[in-house]
Every structure is written in structure tokens, then in C-alpha cells.
C-alpha positions as CSV (number, residue, x, y, z in Angstrom):
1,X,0.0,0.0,0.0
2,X,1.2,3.1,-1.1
3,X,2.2,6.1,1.9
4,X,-1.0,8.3,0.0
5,X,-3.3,5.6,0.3
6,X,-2.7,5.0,3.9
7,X,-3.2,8.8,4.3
8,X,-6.2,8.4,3.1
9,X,-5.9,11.0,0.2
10,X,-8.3,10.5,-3.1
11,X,-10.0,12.4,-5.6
12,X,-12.3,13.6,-3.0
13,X,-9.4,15.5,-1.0
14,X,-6.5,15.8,-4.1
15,X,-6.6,19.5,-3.3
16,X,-4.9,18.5,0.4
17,X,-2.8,15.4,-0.4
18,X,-0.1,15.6,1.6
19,X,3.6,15.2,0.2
20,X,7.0,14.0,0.7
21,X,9.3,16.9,2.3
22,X,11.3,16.8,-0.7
23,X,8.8,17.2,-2.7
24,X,7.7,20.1,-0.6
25,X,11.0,21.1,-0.3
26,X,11.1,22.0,-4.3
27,X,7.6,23.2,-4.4
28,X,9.2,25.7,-2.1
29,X,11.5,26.5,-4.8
30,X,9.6,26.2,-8.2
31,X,6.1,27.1,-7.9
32,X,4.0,29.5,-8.2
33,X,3.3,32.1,-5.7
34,X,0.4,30.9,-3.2
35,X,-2.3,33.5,-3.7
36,X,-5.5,32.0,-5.1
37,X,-4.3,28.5,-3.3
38,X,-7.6,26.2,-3.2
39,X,-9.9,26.9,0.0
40,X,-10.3,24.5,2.8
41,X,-12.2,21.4,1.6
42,X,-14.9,19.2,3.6
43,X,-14.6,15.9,4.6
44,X,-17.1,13.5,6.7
45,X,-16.8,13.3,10.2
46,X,-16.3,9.8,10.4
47,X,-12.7,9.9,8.8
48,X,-11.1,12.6,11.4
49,X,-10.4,11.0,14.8
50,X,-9.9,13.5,18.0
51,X,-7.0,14.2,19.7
52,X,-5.8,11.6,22.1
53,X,-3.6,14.6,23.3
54,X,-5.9,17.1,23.5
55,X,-4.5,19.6,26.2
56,X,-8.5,19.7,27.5
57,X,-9.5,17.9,30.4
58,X,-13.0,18.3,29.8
59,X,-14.8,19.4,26.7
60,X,-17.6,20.8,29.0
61,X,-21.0,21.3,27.1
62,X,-20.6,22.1,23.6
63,X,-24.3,22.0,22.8
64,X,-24.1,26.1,22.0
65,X,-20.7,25.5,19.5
66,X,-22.6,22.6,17.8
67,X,-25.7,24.8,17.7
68,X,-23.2,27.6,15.9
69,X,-22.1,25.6,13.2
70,X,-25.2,23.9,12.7
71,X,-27.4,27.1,12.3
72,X,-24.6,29.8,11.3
73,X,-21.7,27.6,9.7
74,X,-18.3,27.4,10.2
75,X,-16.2,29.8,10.1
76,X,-12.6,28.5,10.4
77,X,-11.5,25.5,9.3
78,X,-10.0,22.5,11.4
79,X,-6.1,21.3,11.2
80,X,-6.0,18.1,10.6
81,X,-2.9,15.8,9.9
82,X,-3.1,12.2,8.2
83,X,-3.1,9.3,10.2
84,X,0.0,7.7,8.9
85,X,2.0,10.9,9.3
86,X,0.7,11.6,12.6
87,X,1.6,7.8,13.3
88,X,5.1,8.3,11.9
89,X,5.7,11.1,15.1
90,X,3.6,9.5,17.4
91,X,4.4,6.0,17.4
92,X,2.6,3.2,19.0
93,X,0.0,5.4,19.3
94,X,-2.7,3.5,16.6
95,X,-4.9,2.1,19.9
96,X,-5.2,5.9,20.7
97,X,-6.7,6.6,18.0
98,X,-10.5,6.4,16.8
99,X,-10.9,3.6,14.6
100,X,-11.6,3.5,11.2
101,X,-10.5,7.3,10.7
102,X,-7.8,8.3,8.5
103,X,-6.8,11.5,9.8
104,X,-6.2,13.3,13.5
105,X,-7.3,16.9,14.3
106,X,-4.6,18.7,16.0
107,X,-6.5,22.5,16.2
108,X,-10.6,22.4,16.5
109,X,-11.3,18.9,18.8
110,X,-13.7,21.3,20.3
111,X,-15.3,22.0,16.8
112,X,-15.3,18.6,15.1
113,X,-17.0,17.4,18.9
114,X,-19.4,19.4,18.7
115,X,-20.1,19.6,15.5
116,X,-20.5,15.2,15.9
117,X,-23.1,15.7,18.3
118,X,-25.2,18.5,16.7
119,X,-25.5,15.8,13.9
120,X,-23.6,17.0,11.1
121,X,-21.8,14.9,8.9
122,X,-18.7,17.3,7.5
123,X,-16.6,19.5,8.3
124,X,-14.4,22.0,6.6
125,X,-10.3,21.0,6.9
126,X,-6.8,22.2,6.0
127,X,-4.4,18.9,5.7
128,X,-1.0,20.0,7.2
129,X,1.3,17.4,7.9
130,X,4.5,19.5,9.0
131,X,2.3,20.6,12.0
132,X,4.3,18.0,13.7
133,X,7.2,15.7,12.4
134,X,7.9,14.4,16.4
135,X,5.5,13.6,19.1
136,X,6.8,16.8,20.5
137,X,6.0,19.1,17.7
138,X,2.5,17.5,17.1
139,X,2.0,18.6,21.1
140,X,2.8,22.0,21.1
141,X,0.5,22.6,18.0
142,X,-2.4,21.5,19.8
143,X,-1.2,23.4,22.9
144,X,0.0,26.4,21.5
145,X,-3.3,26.9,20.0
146,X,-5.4,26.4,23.0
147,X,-3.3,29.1,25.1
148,X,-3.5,31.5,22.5
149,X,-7.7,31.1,22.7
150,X,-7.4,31.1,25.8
151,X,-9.8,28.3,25.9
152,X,-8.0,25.8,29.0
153,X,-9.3,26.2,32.5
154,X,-6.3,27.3,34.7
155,X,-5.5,24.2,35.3
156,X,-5.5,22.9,32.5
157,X,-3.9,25.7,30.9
158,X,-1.2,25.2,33.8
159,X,-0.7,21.5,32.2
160,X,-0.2,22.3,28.7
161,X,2.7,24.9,30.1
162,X,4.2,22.0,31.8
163,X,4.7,19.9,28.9
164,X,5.6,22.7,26.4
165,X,8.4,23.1,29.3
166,X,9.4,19.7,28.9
167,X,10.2,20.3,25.2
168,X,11.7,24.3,25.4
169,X,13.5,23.2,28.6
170,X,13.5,26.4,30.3
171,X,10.8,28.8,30.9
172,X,12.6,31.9,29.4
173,X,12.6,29.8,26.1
174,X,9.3,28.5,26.4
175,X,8.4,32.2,27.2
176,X,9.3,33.8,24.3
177,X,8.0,30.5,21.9
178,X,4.4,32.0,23.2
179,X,5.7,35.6,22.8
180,X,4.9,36.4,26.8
181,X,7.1,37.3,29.5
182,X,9.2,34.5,32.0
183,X,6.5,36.1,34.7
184,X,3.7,35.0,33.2
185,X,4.8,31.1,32.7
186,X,6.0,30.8,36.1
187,X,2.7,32.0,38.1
188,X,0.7,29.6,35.9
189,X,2.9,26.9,36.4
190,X,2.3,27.9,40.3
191,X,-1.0,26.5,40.1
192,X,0.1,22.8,39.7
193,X,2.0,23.0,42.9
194,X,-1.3,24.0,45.0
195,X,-2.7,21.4,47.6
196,X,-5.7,19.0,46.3
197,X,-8.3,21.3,47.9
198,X,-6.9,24.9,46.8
199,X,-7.6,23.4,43.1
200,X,-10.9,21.8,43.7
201,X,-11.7,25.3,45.2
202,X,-9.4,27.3,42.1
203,X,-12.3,24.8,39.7
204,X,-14.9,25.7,41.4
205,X,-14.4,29.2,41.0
206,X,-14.5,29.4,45.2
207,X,-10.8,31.3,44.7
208,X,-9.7,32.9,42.2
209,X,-6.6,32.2,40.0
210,X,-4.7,35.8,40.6
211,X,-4.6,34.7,44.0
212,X,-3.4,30.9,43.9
213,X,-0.9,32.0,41.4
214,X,0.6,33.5,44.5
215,X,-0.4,30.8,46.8
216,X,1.1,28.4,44.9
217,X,4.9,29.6,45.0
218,X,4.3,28.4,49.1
219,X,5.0,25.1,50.7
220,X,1.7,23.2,50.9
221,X,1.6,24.0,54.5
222,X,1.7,27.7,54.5
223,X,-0.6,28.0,51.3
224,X,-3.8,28.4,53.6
225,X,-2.7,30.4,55.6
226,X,-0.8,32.8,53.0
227,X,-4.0,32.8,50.9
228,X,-6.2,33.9,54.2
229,X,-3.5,36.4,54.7
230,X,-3.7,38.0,50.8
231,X,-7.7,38.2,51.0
232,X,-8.0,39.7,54.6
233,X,-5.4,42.2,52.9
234,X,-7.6,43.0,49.9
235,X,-10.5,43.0,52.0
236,X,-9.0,45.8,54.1
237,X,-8.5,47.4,51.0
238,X,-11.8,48.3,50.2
239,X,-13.5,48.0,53.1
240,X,-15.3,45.7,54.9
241,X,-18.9,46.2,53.0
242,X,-17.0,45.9,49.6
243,X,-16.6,49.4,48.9
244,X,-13.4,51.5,48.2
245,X,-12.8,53.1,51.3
246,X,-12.5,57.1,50.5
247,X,-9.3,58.3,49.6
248,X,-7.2,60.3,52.7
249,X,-7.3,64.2,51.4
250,X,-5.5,63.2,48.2
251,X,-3.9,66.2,45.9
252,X,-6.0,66.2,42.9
253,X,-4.7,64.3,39.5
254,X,-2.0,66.2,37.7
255,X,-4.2,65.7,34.4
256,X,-7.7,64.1,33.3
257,X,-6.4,63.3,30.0
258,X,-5.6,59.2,30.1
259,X,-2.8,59.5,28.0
260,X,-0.6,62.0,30.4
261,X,-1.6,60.1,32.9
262,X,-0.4,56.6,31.1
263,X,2.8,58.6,31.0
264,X,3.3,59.8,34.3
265,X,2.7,56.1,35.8
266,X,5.1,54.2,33.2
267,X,7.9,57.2,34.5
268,X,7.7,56.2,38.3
269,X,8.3,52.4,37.4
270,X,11.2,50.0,36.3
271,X,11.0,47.3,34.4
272,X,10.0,44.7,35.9
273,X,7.1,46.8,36.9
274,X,6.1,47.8,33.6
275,X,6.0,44.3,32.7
276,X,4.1,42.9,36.0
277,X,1.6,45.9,35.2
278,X,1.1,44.8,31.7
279,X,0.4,41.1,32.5
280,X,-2.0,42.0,35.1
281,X,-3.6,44.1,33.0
282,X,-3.7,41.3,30.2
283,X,-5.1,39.2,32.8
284,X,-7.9,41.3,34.0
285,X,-9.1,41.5,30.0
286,X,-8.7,37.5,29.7
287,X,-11.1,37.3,32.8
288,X,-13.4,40.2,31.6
289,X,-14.0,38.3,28.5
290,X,-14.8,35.3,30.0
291,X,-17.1,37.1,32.0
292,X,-18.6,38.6,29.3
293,X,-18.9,35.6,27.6
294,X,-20.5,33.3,30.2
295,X,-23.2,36.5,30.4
296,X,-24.0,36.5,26.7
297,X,-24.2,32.8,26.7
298,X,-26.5,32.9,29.9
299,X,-28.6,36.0,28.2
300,X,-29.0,33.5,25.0
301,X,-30.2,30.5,27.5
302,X,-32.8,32.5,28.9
303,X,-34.1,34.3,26.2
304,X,-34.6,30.9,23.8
């Protein structure tokens, strides 16, 4: 059996058949410039098995995504690799895999999940076989586009950042692979090293992550007491009903206008301050999204 058949390429998918590297190597070379290449194509379900190393614990309830692309279509195609070449990087892997498929999504499990149990039976694809040519390669494509989505609980965001550290070996390198700062990697790796019940309570949503990123860098023994520490400091913060507590006979702003202001802040700090500023402030948008999200999605719910 020839290496395209056991990829499962035909005349239904020639547009995507996948090729040798050398072949790709002088395609590289000698052909014609890219724009105009084909669009993604459509292939049934059946074929495409899910990620056995999904970086996603739990799908949770994808009855609004399949709803999406059942009523509205979708929008951005799935990666998918061939079975054979994902087999060739992954080896003894072929229990792992669904039977009877001939390819592996490695971006959009979510989507072709969802999309299986809204009942459809295709889904648009792009065939990309140098998304991995190691197991380790094939990983961080499936993880580096969760993170970026932001679509991993903590935890299981915290995961994906432990394994990509196995492969970049140190967290300044895998910091600057995902384009953020050696701050930011450590405090979610925190989260792995918090006790059983912090992360049942971090799942939960019973405490928050900015916290338990801080919590975690304790021993196990101290992290109750360290978190019970942060929040009765936060709490004195603003006052025990929950309000800010009214500022001391403050000088007024030197300016109303944002922008001077912006200015005047970024001149008192160093570095390291600028950048702890500017992840927190990422952070507080990730969460406000989420928020956002989970209100729009509740809205829907109630007004169907």
C-alpha cells in the first residue's frame, strides 16, 4: 500500500494530499506564488479521529458550539494531519486513535466534537502534515493553540505549560516561543504545585486564579494560611462592605487626560514593573472576556 493511500488521500481530498518533504522542499523553490491557493475542503466526520492529546480535560458542554455551526456555519477550518504521518511522530499510538479514521485533528477537537453531536456529517479541513514531524512538535501545536484562545481552564492551561516546558526546557525559552514574558509562565505553572483542595476550590471558582498564582509559589503547609493572609489584605483594601474606602485628602490628578496620565505612571516604574503591570492588565481582559462571555451565553439560554 502506497504512503498516499494509507493517508487516506483521493479524488475527494487531491486539493490536500499531503507530500514527501522533498517534494515540498522544491515546491518551495519552483512554484507559483500561493495566492488564489484552493480553499479548505470538507470531509465526513467519520474519517477525522480526536486528539488523544488534547490539552483539554473536559470538553464541558458544547451544545451552543454545535448549535453555531449547525445554524450559522463554520467559520474557520479544522487542522488536521493524516493518520499515517501523525503515526510516523507518534508511534505506538494507533490504539489511541478512533478507529476506522484516516486523519487526527490537532487545532478544532472542540469544533469537530461538537459539530458530531449537533449531527452533522462534514466538516471543513486544511491537511497540514508538518504541524508535527515528532510527538513533541505534534503537542505543542495542539497546545500552543489552545493558550492563545485562551480556551483551557487554569489548570489545564497550567498543564499544557508543563509539557511545552518539557520540550523548550526552560521557561525563558518556552516564554518567548508563546511571545509572553518569563512572569507570566511561572505563576501559571504555580497553580500545579497547590494542595488537592486549593484546586478543587481554584475549579470551582470558590478562589480565584490571581490569587493561587501566588499561593502556589508556598510550601503546601503555608498556602492556607498565606491565601487567608492575601484576602483579609484585599478586603482591608476596600473595606469591609465591599466598597473602596474614601481616599485620605488626596492632591488632585495632575491631568484628566488618560494618556498623560499613562505617561506619568510608566515614568515612576522599572522594568519589571512595567511588565508585571502589563500582565496583570492582560489578565484582568482575559477574565473580563470570560465574564462577558459566560453573560452573553446565559442571556441566550434564557431568552430561547
Amino acid at each position: 500500500m502506497s504512503k498516499a493511500s494509507r493517508l487516506g488521500a483521493g479524488a475527494s481530498f487531491g486539493q490536500t494530499r499531503s507530500i514527501s518533504a522533498r517534494r515540498a522542499a522544491i515546491n518551495e523553490v519552483t512554484a507559483a506564488p500561493t495566492e488564489g491557493a484552493p480553499p479548505p475542503v470538507d470531509l465526513p466526520l467519520d474519517v477525522i479521529s480526536l486528539n488523544p492529546d488534547n490539552p483539554r480535560s473536559d470538553l464541558g458542554d458544547l451544545t451552543d458550539l454545535g448549535n453555531s455551526l449547525r445554524d450559522h456555519g463554520q467559520k474557520t477550518a479544522i487542522s488536521i494531519m493524516g493518520r499515517f504521518a501523525y503515526l510516523e511522530g507518534n508511534p505506538g499510538r494507533e490504539d489511541d486513535l478512533e478507529p476506522g479514521t484516516r486523519y487526527v485533528v490537532i487545532d478544532g477537537n472542540s469544533r469537530l466534537a461538537a459539530a458530531r453531536d449537533a449531527g452533522l456529517t462534514r466538516i471543513k479541513v486544511m491537511l497540514d502534515d508538518s504541524l508535527g514531524g515528532n510527538a513533541d512538535e505534534i503537542l505543542e501545536s495542539a497546545l500552543v493553540a489552545n493558550i492563545h484562545r485562551q480556551e483551557l481552564n487554569h489548570l489545564d492551561e497550567a498543564r499544557a505549560l508543563e509539557q511545552l516546558l518539557g520540550i523548550h526546557g526552560t521557561q525563558e525559552a518556552l516564554a518567548a516561543r508563546l511571545h509572553r514574558s518569563q512572569g507570566w509562565v511561572s505563576q501559571r505553572l504555580a497553580l500545579l504545585t497547590l494542595t488537592p483542595a486549593l484546586k478543587e476550590k481554584l475549579q470551582s471558582g470558590e478562589e480565584s486564579a490571581a490569587n493561587l498564582r501566588l499561593v502556589g509559589k508556598k510550601k503546601p503547609e503555608e498556602q492556607e494560611a498565606h491565601l487567608q493572609r492575601l484576602k483579609a489584605a484585599r478586603a482591608k483594601k476596600t473595606g469591609a462592605a465591599g466598597e473602596p474606602r474614601p481616599a485620605a485628602a488626596s492632591a488632585p490628578l495632575p491631568s484628566a487626560d488618560p494618556h498623560v496620565l499613562t505617561a506619568l505612571i510608566i515614568a515612576q516604574l522599572d522594568v519589571p514593573a512595567r511588565r508585571k503591570l502589563t500582565e496583570l492588565l492582560v489578565d484582568y481582559k482575559i477574565e473580563e472576556s470570560k465574564r462577558m462571555r459566560a453573560e452573553q451565553a446565559e442571556g441566550a439560554v434564557s431568552g430561547a
